[in-house]
N, C-alpha and C positions, 0 to 999 in steps of 0.2 A: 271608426276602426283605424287602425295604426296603418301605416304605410308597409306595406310587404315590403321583406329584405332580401335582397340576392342571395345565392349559394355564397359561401364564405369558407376559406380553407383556413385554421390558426396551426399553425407547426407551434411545437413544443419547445419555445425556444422562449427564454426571456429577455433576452436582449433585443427578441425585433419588435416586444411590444414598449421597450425601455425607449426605442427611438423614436415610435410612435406618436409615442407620448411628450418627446420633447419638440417634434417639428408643431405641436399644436399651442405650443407655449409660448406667447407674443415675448417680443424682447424687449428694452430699454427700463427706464427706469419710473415710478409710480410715485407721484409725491402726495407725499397722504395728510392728513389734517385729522386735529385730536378727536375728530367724529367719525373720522373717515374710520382711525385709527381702533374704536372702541368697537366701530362699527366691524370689524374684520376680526376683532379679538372674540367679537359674541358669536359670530357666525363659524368659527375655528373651532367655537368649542358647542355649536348647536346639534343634538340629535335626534334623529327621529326615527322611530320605532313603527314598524304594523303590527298592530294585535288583534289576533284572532277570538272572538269572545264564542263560546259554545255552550250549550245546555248539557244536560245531564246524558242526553241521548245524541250528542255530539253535532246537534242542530247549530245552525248559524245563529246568533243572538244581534237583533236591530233594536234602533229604536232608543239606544244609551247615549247620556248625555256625561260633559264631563264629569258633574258633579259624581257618576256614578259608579266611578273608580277612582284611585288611588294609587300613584307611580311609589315606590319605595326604591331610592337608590340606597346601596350599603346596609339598609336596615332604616332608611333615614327617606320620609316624607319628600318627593320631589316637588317645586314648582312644574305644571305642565303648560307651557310655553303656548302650545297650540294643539287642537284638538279637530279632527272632522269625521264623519261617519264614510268609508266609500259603497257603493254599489248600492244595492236595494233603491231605496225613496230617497236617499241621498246622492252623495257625487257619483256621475259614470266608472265602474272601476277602471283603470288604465292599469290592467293586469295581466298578463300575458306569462304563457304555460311553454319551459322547453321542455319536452322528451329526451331523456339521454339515452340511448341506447351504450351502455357498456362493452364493446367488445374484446377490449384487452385483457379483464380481468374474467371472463365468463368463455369457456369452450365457444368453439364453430354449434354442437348442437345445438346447446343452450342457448346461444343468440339466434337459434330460429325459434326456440320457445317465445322468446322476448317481443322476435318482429309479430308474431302470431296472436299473441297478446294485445300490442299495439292498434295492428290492422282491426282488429275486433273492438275495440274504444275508440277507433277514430271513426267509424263505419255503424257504429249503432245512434239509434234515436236518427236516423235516416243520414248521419253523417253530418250532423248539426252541431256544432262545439259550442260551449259556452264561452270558450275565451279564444282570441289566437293562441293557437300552438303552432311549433317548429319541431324538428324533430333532428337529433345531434345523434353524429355516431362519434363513441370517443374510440380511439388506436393507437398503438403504439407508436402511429407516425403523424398523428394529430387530431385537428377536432375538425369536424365536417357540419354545419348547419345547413338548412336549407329555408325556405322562405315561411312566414307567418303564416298561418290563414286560419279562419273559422270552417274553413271546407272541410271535413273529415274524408270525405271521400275521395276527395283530388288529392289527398297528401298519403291517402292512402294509397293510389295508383305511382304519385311521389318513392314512398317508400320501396313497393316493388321494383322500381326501377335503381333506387340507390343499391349500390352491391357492396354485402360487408367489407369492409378494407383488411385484408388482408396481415394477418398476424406475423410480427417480426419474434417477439417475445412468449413466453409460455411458461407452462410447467417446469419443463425440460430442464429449465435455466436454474433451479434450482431456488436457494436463499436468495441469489444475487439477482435472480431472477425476480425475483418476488420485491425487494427492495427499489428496484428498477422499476417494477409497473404502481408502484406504490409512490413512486417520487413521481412519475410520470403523471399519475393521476393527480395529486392532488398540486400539480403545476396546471390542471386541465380546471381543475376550478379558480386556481387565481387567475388565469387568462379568460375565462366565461366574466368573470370577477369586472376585471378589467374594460372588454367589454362591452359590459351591461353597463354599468358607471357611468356609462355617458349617453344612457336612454333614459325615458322618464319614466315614470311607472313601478310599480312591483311586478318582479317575476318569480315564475313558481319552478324552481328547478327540482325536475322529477330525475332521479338515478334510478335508471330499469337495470338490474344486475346485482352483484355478492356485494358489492365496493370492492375497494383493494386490498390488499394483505393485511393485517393488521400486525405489527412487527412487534416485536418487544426486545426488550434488552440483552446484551450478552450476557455470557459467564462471566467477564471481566464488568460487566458495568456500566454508566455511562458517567465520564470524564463533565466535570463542569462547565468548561468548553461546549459542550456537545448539550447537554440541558442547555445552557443559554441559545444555541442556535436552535433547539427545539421549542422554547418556549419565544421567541422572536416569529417563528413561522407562525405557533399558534395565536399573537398577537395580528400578525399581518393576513391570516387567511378567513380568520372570524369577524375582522373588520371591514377586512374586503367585502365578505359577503355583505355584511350589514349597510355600508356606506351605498354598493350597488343593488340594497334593496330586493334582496335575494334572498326566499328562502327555500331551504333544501329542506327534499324528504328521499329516504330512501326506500326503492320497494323493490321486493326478492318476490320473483314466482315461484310457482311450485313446483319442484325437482330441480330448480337451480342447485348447483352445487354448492356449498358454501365456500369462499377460499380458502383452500391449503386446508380443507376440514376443521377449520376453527369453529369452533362454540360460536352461536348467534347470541347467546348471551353474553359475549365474555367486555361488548361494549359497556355493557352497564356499571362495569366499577371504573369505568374512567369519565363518568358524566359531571363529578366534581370540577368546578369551577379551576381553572389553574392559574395563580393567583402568582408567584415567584417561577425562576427556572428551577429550585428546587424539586417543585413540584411536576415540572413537565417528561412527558416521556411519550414517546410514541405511538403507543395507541389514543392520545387525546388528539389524536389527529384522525381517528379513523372518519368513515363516512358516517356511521352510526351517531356520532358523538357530536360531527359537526351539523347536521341534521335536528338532532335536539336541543343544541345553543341557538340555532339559527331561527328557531320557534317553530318548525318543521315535525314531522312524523316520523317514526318509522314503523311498518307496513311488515310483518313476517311473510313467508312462504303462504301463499294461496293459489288454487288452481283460479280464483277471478282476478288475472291481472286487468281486465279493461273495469272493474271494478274498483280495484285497488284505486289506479289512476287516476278513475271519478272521484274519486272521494277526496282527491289530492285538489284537485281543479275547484271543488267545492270552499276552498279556502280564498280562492282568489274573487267568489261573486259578490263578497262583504265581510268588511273588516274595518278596522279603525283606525288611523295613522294620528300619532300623538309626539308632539317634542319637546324637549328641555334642554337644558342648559348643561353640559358637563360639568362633572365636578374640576374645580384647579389645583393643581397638583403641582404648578413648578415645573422641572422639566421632566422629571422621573415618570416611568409607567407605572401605572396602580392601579391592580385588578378591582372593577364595582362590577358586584351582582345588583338585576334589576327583579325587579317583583309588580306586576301588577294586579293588584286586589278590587275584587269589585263587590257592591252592593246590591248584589244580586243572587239570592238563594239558587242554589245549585251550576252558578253560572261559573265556569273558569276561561283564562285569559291564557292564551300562549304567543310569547314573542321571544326577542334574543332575550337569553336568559343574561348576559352579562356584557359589560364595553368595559376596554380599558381609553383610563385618562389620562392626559399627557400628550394626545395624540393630536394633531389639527385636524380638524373635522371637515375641512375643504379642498381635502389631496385628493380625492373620490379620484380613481381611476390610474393613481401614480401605483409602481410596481412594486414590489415587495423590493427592499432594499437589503433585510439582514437575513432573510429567509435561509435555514441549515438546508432546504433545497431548492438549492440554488446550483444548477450548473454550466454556468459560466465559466469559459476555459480560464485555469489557474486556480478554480475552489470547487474542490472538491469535494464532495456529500460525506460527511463522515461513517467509517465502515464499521460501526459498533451494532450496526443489527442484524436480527436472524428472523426469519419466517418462523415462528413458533406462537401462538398466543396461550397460555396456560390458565385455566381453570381447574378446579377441585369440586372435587362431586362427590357427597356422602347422601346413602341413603338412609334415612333415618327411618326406626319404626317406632311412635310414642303412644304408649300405654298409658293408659288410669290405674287406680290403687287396686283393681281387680283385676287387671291384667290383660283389659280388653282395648283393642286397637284405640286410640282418639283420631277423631276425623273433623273435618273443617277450620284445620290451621290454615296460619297467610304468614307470610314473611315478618310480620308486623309479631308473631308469636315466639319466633326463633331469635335467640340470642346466641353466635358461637364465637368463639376464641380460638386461638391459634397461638401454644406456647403461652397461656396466659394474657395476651391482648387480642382483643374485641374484633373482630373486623365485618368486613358489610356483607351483607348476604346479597347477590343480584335475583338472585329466582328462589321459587320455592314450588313443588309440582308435586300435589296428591295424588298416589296411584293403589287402586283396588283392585285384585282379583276379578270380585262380583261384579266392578263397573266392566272388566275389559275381558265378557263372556267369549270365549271361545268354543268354536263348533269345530267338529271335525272334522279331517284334511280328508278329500278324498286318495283313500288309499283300500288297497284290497283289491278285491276282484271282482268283476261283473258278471250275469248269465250266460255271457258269448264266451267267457273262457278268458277275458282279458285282464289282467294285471294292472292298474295304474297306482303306480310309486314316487312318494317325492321326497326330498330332504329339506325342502322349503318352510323353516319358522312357522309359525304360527303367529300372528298376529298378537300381540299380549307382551303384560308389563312384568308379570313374574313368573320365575321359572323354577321348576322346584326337582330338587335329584334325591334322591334316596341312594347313596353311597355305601355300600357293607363291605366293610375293611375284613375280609378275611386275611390280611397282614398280619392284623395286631390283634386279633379275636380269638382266643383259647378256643379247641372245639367244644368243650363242654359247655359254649353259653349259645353255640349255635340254634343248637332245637327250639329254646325258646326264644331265641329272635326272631328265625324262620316264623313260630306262630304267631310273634306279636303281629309282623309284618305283613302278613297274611289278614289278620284280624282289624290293620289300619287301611290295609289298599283295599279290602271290601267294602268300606263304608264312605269311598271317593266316589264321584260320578266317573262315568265310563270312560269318557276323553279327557278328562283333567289330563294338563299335561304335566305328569309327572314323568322322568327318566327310571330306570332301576338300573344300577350300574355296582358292578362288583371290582374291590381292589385286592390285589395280591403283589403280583413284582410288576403289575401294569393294571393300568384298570380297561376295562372292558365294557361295553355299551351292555347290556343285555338286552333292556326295551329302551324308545328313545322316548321325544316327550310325543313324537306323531302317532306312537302304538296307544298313549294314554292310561289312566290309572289300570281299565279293566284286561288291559295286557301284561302289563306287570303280574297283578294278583293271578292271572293264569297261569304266568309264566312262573313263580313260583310254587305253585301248584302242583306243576308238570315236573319240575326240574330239582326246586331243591335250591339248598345254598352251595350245590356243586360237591365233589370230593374235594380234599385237603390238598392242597398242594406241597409235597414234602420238601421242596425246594426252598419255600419259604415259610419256617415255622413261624406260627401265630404264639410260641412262647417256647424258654428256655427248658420245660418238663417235657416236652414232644420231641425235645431234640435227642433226648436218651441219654445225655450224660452219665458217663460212668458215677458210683460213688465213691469218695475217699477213704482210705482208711481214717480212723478216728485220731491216731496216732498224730496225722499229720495235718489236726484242726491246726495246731499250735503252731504260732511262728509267721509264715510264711504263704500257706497253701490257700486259705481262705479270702487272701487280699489279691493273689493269683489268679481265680479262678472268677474273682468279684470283678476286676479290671477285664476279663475275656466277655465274661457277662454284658460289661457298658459299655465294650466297641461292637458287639453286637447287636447292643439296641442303639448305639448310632448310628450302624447301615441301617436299621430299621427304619430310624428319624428320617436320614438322607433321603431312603427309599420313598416314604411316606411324601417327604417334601417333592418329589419330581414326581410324583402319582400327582399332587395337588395340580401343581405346574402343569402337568397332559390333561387335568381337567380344565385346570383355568382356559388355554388353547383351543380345548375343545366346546368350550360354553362364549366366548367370546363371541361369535357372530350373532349370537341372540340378540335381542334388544331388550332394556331394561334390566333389572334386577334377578340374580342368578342364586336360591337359598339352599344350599348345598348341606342336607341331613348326613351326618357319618356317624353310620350305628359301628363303634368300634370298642376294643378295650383298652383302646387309649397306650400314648406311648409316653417313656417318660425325658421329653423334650421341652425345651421351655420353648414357648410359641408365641409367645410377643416380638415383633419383630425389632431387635433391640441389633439386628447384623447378625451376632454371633452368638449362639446358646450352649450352656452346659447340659451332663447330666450330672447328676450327683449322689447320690445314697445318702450325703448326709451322716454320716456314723462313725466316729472318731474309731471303732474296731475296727474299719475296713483299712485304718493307713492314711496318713499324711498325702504318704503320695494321690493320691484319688480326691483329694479336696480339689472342687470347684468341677469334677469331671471333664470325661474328654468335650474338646469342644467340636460341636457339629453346625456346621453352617446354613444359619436358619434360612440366607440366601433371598436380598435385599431382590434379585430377579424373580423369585416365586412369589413374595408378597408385592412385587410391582404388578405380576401378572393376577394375581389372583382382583387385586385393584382395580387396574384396568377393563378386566372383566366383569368387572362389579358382582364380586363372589363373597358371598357370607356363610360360613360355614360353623350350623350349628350340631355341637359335636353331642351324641347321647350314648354313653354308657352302655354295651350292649352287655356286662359282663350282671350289672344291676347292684343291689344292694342288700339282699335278702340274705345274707350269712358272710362273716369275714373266712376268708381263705383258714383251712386247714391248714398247721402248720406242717412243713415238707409232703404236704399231701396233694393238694387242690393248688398251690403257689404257682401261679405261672410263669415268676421271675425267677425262683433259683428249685435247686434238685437236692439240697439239702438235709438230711433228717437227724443229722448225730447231735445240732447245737441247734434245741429247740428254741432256745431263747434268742440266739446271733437271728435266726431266721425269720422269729416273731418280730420283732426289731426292722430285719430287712422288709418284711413283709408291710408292716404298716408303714415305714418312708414311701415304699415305691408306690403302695395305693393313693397314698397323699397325691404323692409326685405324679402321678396319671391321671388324676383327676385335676388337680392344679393347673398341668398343661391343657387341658381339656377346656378349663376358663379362659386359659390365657389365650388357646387359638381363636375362639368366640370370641373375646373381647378385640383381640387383635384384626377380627373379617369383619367385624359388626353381625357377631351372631349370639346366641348364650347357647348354653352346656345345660344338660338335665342326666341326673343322676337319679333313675325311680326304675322301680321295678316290673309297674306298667308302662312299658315302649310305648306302645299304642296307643296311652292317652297324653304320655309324653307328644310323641307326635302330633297328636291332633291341636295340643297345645302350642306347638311350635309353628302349625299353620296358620294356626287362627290369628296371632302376631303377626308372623313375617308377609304375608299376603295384603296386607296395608301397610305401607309406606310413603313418604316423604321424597323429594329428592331436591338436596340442598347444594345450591351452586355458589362460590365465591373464589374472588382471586385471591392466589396464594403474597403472601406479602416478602417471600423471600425469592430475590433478583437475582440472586447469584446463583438456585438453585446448582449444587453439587454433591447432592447425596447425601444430606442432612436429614435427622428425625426430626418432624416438630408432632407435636402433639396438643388433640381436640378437643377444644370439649362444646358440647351443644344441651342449652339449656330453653326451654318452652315457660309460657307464662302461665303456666297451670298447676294449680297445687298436687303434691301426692302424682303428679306422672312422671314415669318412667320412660329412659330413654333409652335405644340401643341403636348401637351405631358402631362404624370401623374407628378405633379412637387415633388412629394417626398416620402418617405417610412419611414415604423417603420422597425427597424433595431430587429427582431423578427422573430426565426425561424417557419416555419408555425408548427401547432399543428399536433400532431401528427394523424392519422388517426383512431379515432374510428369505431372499427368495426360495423357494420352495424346491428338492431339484425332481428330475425323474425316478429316481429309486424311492424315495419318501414316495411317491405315487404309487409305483410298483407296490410297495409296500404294505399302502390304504387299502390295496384289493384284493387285500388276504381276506379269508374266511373269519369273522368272527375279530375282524380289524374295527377301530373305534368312528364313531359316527364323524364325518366333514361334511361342515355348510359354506368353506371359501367359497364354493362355486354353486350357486342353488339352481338344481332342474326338476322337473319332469318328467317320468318317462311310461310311456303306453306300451305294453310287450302283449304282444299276440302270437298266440301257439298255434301253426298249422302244420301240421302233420309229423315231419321230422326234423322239423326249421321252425325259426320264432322270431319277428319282426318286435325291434325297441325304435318308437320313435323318442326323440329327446326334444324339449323346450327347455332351454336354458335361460336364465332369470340375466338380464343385458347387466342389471347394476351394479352386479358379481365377478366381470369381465371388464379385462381395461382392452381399450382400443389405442391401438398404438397411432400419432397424425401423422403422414408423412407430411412431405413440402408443398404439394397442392391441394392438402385440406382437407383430403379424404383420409379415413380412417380403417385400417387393418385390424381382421379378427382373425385368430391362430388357435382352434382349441379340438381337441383330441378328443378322441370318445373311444375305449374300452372295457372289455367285458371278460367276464374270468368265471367259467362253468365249473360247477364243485360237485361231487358226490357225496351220500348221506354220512361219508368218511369224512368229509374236507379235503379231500383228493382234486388235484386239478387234474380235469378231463379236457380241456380247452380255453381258448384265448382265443379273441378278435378285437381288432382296434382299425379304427379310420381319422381321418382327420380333415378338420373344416379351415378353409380359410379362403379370405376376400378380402376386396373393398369394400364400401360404403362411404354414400355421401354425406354428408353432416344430417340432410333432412333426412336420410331415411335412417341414419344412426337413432334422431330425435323420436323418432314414430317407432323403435324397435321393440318389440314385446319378447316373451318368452314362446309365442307363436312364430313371429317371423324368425327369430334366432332359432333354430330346429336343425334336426337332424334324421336321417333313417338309418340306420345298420338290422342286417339280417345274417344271423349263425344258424350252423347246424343244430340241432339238440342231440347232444351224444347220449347214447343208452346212461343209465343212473344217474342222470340229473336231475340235482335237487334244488341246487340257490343257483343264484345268478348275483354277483357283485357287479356292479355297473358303477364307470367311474368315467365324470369328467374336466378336464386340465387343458387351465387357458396358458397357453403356451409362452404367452407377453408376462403374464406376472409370475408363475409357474406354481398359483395358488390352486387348488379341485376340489373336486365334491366327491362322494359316493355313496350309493345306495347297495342295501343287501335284499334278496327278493327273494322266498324261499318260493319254489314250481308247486311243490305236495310231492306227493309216492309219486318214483317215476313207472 
């Protein structure tokens, strides 16, 4: 067993290991001889690789001889120099495991998830370790190791005693913040780098934590200058590891946060080899990335981190150490990819996937010299990055020639394009309705008279609204929508979670998706598609327009009256587009895919989001002037939101197709009857033009349009599609992102299937999140205000006598906790309540408000049980609902709930 090492403090400095390094360097001069010579040229360019060989079940593989692999450098057969088996029946491994505990990049909670995880894999199997382990805490003020051992249990009494170091750096800090713990960290691996370099052995470096930011480029770009000091780092910190015999793996528990909310996939399109500075850019430095060059793992989100770890450690009991000869290059660096192929059915090899040449193979331990982070007083880190990592997410739904979902694709089946060139797909994740059954949320009432309500999601990957545009819906196509609608929601299971929600000049919840199909269909039942709202006619024949004399068809009057027509169906559009907008807002906390049915009569806006749309007529009678129509702004923010929410809005004709409009009769675009012909004319452009737009919003959300005059089987067809899908992840290839359209296209290796999908994006970071203020609050606790899950609770309301107790359980994940300076964390969050009469009459209001500390562990341990609340009101005679609302004070984001009591 190795020699146990003292505690060890490294500050984050490169220049005290730069001098390290030089007091250990003998002086004078070496006179060498042409053996000596030859002899120093072969060992400058000697390397040696561990390779992990595993079976199909991710078993250790003994027992291979050289003959039984195959080195490929460049593409190209290597000589393998020297070969031995270690561990198992062969050589003792001299492998040794450090723990990094992360604390810079990972909250005060979460690094008690981390030590929690830990103590529980150093402490099972009686605390018996396979290998020495140490265990390292990284901080913003440096790196802390402590001594070796095989003891799990003494290192685990070790660990209780070490106290996390104390965070300098954070959120707070912003991009600069983030760039900061990013350069900090990975100066934490070339100093571990450093080091290890001068021990013998392989070591297994486990990263417990997110890793660090993962940055990406400005708007401006990155200057030549700045790729060559990036791709310099990447040459000095992948050789580091290699030379010191190091390989990383990184492993994420489960509810770690990810940094800065970045996509866990979004490492995967920079696992390409990087080969010039052209090609270098900053996230090839992530930890993801160098973990997988390094011939390492990585480990997603699991609630078994002392699992995860074993399985990390499992690499170090047997493995194969093999060398060769580098290629010679001259003096230049030149990227070689390696490859090891072996002769063994289902057996695969993992080591450094690549070294560059050029380099002398016997500086192990010398420091990074060009490295772009590098901060040494006088060179400073260039300021071209931002905390943002960008990915694209469409969700695809692919049909056969029948029209029925296709299932069991893999990334291997998807081909998409961006603007006509190719690019790589990193994920690909099949999602079904039928796989992701949902049961129902307890809500309702119980035999004691208690109420339990929540606005808490449901668990599940698709969400489906049935939208009825009483905007844009003539009355006369009402009745029979009411019954298709009726006729569809009775043949849903009971809790499907469908929404019913109605638009007019705001759209309005009526069932959410926690009441479920069989509320909906009551609620229509009961109620109706509501009266008309005359505030906002559903068409220009309800408006009552006078008629004109006939006299004054000619001339002037008709292009007058045509032009009042199309600025009125562009507040329509307008309107329409910020209904979308407060839906998008309001579907956004869901998770997964949101398929948004709009039984409408369609408007006539052009709905691809192209910026800016007309309307038009179309009709050389209406006047020059009117060509191209007014323009109405499709508004590059409603389709970012509607995006971001991942809303596919498939639009259905509530108007149908079973007879064309009467002319000046039935028309719900104009009021006309003296110019039969001018109006047959206008009448068929506009139905074009309404169903056109109709395609084009579908094509534009990744939804389709149905035009039938069975709603109801329309529907059913549009579930049966959208309720299986795809969800296809890739980086965007445009750097400069500034609010450019590129456009997709995504094609499967299947004959005769169909695809449907959002076919393109504005290349636009979403805006940043305004805080929410108190009146917007106020607001949410109106009567018959629209459903909010910012802030997800709970609440138990019990009625006794002439008072009524709400306990609340608020959902922690939903609430930000503000840190102070001593590391405990503050919660600020309000709880109010707004009693209504069968009028909508407010009869009262009460409101309280919570707030504390908390320590980090008990922030870690917080449920929606500890986070709670009690408030107790009077019940005023004629109480019927009860809105209940609550608002975390730190983000100024809420929730709320509507409760109806019964007859009071």
């Amino acid at each position: 067993m190795r020699r146990a090492r003292h505690l060890v403090l490294i500050g984050l400095s490169t220049a005290s290991i730069a001098c390290s390094v030089q007091a250990q360097t003998p002086g004078g001069l070496i006179k060498r001889t042409p053996e000596s010579a030859e002899q120093t040229r072969r060992s400058e360019r000697r390397v040696t690789l561990d390779v992990q060989v595993t079976d199909v079940s991710g078993k250790a593989v003994s027992g291979l001889g050289q003959q039984d692999l195959t080195l490929f450098d460049n593409g190209h057969p290597q000589t393998v120099t020297s070969f031995r088996e270690i561990g198992g029946s062969g050589v003792p491994a001299p492998t040794e495991a450090i723990l990094l505990l992360d604390t810079m990049n990972a909250s005060l909670a979460d690094v008690v998830i981390e030590r929690q995880g830990i103590d529980k894999f150093l402490r099972q199997n009686g605390g018996h370790l396979p290998l020495p382990v140490s265990i390292v805490f990284l901080a913003d003020t440096g790196i802390k190791l402590n001594k070796a051992s095989q003891d799990g249990n003494s290192l685990a009494e070790d660990l209780k005693k070490l106290q996390t170091p104390m965070r300098v750096l954070g959120s707070a800090q912003g991009a600069e913040g983030a760039q900061d713990r990013s350069q900090r960290s990975l100066h934490a691996v070339q100093l571990l780098s450093t080091y290890e370099a001068a021990r013998p052995g392989r070591k297994l470096l486990i990263w417990v934590g997110p890793g660090w930011p993962l940055l990406s480029r400005s708007t401006a770009g990155l200057s030549a200058k700045d790729q060559g000091r990036y791709f310099n780092s990447i040459v000095d910190i992948t050789t580091a590891l290699r030379r010191a015999h190091i390989t990383l793996y990184s492993v994420a528990p489960l509810n770690l946060a990810q940094v800065s909310g970045q996509n866990p996939l979004f490492y995967q399109a920079y696992l390409k080899g990087v080969e010039n500075p052209a090609q270098a850019d900053s996230p090839n430095l992530a930890l993801q990335v160098l973990a997988v060059h390094s011939g390492g793992l990585v480990l997603g989100q699991s609630g078994d981190l002392a699992g995860q770890i074993s399985l990390c450690l499992a690499d170090g009991e047997r493995y194969y150490e093999i060398s060769f000869d580098a290629a010679e290059d001259g003096t230049s660096i030149q990227y070689r990819a390696l490859q090891v192929k072996l002769d063994r059915t289902g057996a695969q090899a993992r080591t450094n996937s690549a070294y560059y040449a050029g380099l002398p193979e016997d500086t192990a331990g010398l420091p990074p010299s060009t490295s772009a982070l590098s901060t040494a007083p006088g060179v400073p880190a260039p300021q071209v990055l931002q905390a943002e990592a960008r990915l694209v997410i469409e969700d695809v739904t692919v049909l056969d020639k029948k029209g029925l979902p296709v299932k069991g694709l893999s990334s291997a089946d998807f081909v998409l394009r961006e603007d006509n060139t190719q690019q790589k797909i990193v994920s690909v994740e099949e999602h079904s309705a039928l796989a992701d059954a949902i049961s129902a949320a307890p809500t309702g009432g119980s035999p004691d008279g208690t109420i339990v309500a929540s606005n808490k999601p449901r668990a599940g990957s698709v969400w489906n609204v049935l939208l009825i545009d009483l905007y844009n819906t003539p009355n006369e196509a009402r009745g029979r929508l009411q019954s298709q609608l009726e006729q569809f929601l009775k043949q849903l299971p009971e809790h499907q979670p469908v929404a019913l929600v109605t638009m007019s000049s705001h759209i309005k919840i009526e069932t959410s998706f926690q009441d479920g199909a069989g509320e909906a269909y009551r609620y229509l039942r009961k109620n109706g598609l509501g009266p008309v709202d005359s505030s906002t006619p559903a068409s220009i024949v309800e408006r009552q327009e006078p008629d004109m004399p006939s006299a004054d068809l000619a001339g002037t009057v008709v292009p007058h009256q045509a032009n009042i027509d199309v600025d009125r169906q562009a507040n329509r559009g307008q309107t329409t587009m910020d209904c979308f907008s407060a839906l998008a807002q309001w579907l956004a906390p869901y998770p997964g895919r949101k398929n948004v049915y709009w039984l409408s009569g369609g408007f006539p806006l052009q709905g691809r989001p192209f910026g800016v749309a007309g309307y038009s007529l179309n009709s050389p009678d209406l006047g020059s002037d009117t060509k191209g129509g007014h323009p109405i702004p499709m508004q590059q923010k409603t389709d970012k939101e509607l995006e971001k929410a991942r809303v596919a809005i498939y639009p259905v004709d509530a108007r149908g197709v079973a007879a064309p409009d009467i002319a000046g009769v039935t028309s719900a675009d104009t009021t006309y009857t003296a110019n039969v012909a001018i109006t047959s004319e206008i009448d068929a452009d506009l139905s074009a033009a309404r169903r056109q737009e109709m395609l084009e919003i579908a094509k534009a959300t990744g939804g389709t349009a149905q035009f039938n005059n069975n709603i109801s089987q329309a529907l059913r067809d549009d579930f049966n599609q959208a309720n299986t899908y795809y969800t296809v992840a890739y980086p965007p290839p445009d750097k400069e992102w500034q609010g450019a359209y590129h456009r997709i296209q995504i094609s499967v290796d299947k004959p005769e299937a169909q695809l449907v999908y959002r076919e393109g994006y504005y290349a636009r970071s979403a805006e940043p999140e305004v805080k929410p203020t108190p009146e917007q609050f106020r607001n949410a606790l109106r009567l018959g205000a629209p459903a909010e899950q910012a802030v997800q609770f709970t609440s138990q309301i019990t009625k006794s006598g002439e008072s009524a107790t709400v306990e609340y359980g608020v959902e922690p994940k939903t609430v930000n906790f503000e840190e102070d300076a001593s590391g405990q964390f503050l919660t600020d969050i309000d709880f109010a309540i707004m009693e209504y009469d069968a009028k909508g009459k407010v009869l009262d209001k009460s409101a309280i408000r919570l707030s504390g500390k908390m320590t980090p562990e008990q922030r870690a341990h917080l449920s929606a049980k500890t986070l709670s609340a009690k408030q107790t009101i009077p019940l005023r005679v004629g109480a019927t609902n009860l809105v209940l609302g609550v608002r975390d004070r730190v983000s100024g984001r809420f929730g709320r709930i509507e409760v109806p009591l019964g007859s009071p």
